[in-house]
N, C-alpha and C positions, 0 to 999 in steps of 0.2 A: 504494500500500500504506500503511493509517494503522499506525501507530505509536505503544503509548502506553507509557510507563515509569513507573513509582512508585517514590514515592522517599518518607525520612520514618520507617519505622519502627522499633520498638527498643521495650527493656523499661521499663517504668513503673510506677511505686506506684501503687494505686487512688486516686483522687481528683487524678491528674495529670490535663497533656496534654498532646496531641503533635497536631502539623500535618504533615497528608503532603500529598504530591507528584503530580501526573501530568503529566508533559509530553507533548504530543499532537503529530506529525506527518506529512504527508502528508493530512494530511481536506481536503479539496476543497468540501465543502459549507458554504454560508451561513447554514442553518439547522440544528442539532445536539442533541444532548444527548450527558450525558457520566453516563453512573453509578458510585455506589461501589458494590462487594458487599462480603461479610466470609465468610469458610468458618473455622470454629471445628472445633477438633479434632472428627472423630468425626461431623461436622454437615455438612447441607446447605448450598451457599452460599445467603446470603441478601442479599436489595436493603439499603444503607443510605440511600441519598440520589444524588440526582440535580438537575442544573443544566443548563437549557438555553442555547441563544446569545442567549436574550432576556432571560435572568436569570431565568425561574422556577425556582423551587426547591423539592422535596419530602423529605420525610424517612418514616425507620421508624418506629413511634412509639414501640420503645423507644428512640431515640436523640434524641429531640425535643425541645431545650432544651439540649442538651451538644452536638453536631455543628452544623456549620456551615460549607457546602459555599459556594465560590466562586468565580471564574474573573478570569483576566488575560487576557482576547483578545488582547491587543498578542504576550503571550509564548507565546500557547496552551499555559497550565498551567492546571488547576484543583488547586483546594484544598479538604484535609478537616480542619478544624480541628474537632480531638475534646476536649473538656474534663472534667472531673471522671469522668473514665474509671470504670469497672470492671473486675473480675475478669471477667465476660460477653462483656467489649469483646473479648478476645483471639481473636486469629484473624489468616489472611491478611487483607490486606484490595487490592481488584482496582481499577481502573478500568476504564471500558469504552466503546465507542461501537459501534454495527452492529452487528456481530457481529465487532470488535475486543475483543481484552483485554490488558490489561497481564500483566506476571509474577507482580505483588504482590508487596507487600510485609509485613512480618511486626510485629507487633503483641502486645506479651506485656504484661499488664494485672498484676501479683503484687507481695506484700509480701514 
């Protein structure tokens, strides 16, 4: 059974950042990806970015140049290092593998 948990969020001034969390447990396999989503009030979830076990990496393109998705193999966490935030950014934001999801965590972007 994988296992992911996030961890990381909290409320921020637009033009902050914050770095969340996903620790991953139980995955088995040698080859992987890991994604973030984000579900914004009221909204669909949507893909933000995703890392695979080779290190590529893709982004949304509204987040392209402010996020910055990365991985500790050693400790199976990845990381969403989100930068000059906005008020849009707000939302759950998930991690995920297979058809694993984390809890989310929460994300509030306000002056």
């Amino acid at each position: 059974q994988v296992q992911l948990v996030e961890s990381g969020g909290g409320l921020v001034q637009p033009g902050g950042s914050l770095r969340l969390s996903c620790a991953v447990s139980g995955r088995t396999e040698s080859s992987y990806a890991i994604d973030w989503y984000r579900q914004a009030p009221g909204k669909q979830r949507e893909f933000v970015a995703f890392i695979t076990s080779s290190g590529r990496t893709d982004y949304a393109d509204s987040v392209k140049g402010r996020f910055t998705v990365s991985g500790d193999t050693a400790k199976n966490q990845v990381f969403l290092q989100m930068n000059n935030l906005k008020v849009e950014d707000t939302g759950v934001y998930y991690c995920m593998t297979g058809r694993y999801w984390g809890q989310g965590t929460r994300v509030t972007v306000s002056s």
